[in-house]
N, C-alpha and C positions, 0 to 999 in steps of 0.2 A: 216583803216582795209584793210588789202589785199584780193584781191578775193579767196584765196582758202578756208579764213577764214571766208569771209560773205558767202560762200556758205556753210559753216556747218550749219548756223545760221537758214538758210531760212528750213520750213519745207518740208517732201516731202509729193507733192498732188497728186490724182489719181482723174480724172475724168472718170468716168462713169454716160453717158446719162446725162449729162451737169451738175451733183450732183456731189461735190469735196467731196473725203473720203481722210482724214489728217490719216497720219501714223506716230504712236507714237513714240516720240523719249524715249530715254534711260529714262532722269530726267520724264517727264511724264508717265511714267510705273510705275518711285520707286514711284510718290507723289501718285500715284491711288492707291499702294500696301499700301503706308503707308494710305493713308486716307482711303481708298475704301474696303482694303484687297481682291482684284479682285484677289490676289494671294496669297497662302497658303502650310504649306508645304515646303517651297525650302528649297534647302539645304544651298546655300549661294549666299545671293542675289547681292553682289557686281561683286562676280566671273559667274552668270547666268544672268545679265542684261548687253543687246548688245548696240551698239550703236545706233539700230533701233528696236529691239525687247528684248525676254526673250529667254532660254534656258532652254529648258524641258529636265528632266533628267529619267533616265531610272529605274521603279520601279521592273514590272513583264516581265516575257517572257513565252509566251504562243507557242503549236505546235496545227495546227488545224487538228482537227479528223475525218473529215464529211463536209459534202454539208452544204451550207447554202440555201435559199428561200428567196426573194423577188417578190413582188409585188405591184402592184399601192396604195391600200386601207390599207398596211400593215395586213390586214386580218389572209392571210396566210404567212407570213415572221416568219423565223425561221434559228434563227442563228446557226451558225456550235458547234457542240461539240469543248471545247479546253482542251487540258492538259498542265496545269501548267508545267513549266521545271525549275528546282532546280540549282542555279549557285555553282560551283563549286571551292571552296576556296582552294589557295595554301596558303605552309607554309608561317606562318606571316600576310596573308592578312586578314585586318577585314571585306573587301570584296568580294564574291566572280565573277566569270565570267560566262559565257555563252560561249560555244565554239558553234556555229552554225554551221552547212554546209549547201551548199545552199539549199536554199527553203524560204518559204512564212512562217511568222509569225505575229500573237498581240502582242504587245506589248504595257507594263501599262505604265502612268508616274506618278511619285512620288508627283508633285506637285497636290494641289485642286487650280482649278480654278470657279470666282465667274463675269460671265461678264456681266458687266452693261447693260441697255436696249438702249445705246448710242455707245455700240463698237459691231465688230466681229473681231473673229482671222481667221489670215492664219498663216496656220502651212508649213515649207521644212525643208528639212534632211538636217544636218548642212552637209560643204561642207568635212571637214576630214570623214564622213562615206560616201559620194559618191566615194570618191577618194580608199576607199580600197575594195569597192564591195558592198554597203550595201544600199539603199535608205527607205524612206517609202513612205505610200500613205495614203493621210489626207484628209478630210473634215473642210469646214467649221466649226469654232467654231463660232454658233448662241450667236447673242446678248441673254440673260437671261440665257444662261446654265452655270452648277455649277454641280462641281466634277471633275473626274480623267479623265484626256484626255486619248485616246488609239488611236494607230493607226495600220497601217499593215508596216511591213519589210521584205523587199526582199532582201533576199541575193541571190547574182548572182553570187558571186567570186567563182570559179569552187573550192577553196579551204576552201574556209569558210570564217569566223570571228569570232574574239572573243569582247564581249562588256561585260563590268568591271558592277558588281552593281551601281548605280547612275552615270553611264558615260551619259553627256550630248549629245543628239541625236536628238533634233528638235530645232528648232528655232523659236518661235511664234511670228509671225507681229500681232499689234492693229493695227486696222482701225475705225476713229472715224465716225460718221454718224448722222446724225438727229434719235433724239430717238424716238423710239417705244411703242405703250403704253400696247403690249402684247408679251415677249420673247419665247423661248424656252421649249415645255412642251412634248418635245417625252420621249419615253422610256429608253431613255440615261441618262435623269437628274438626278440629283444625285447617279451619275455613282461613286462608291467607288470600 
């Protein structure tokens, strides 16, 4: 075996605070989807499974209307008003677009996610939407959350962008961990 080829072989690890977190490769993503169904929804999971991660695809686009509220106790936290924005089909397309100008938006993804009390994800903007103006800004996916990821997108490009109904736009890392015996139970879960 030549070395560029045992180096695919070997996993990649992350330590933190002397605890190793394994990050899932491609075939360990499918056997969890196929055993686990940790993944739900996609549209084709050959063409959305990376060689390190998943591909999340793009369901809703939202514009935001209003302040939000946070706080320590979540007490008073109170999310911003949003308004749905309708994409926009040309002739032929069974799908439509989103033309953006810049600014700040939610946006939904298509897939359901279902994460064991043994993984969390990291979510980045695959690198074709950094490259034309576009990024987002994600959170932790907690071990036990189930349902529809969302994230924010920033458009920056003084011109805008346009992103296609189910154009892939994140890219979700597993990170596996020592399990927990209590996951995920904010207000988020079972986020549809």
């Amino acid at each position: 075996m030549d070395t560029a080829s045992s180096n695919l072989a070997r996993p990649t690890i992350i330590f933190i605070n002397s605890d190793a977190m394994l990050v899932l490769n491609r075939n360990e993503i499918k056997n969890l989807i196929d055993s686990n169904q940790i993944i739900s929804e996609f549209i084709d999971l050959d063409t959305q499974l990376t060689p390190n991660g998943f591909d999340v695809t793009l369901k809703e686009v939202y514009r935001i209307e209003s302040s939000g509220h946070l706080d320590f106790s979540n007490k008073e936290r109170k999310m911003p008003d949003f308004t749905k924005l309708q994409p926009i089909k040309k002739e032929g397309d069974e799908h439509g677009w989103w033309v953006l100008p810049k600014g700040t938006y939610k946006i939904k993804a298509n897939e359901h996610f279902k994460i064991p009390l043994d993984l969390i994800t990291l979510a980045k903007p695959r690198s074709s939407l950094l490259r034309m103006g576009g990024t987002v800004y994600t959170g932790v996916g907690d071990a036990g959350f189930e349902g529809k990821m969302e994230f924010l997108l920033n458009v920056t490009n003084e011109k805008g962008i346009s992103l296609k109904e189910n154009a892939r736009i994140v890219q979700i890392i597993f990170l596996k961990m020592n399990k927990i015996d209590e996951g995920y139970s904010g207000i988020h879960k079972h986020l549809e």
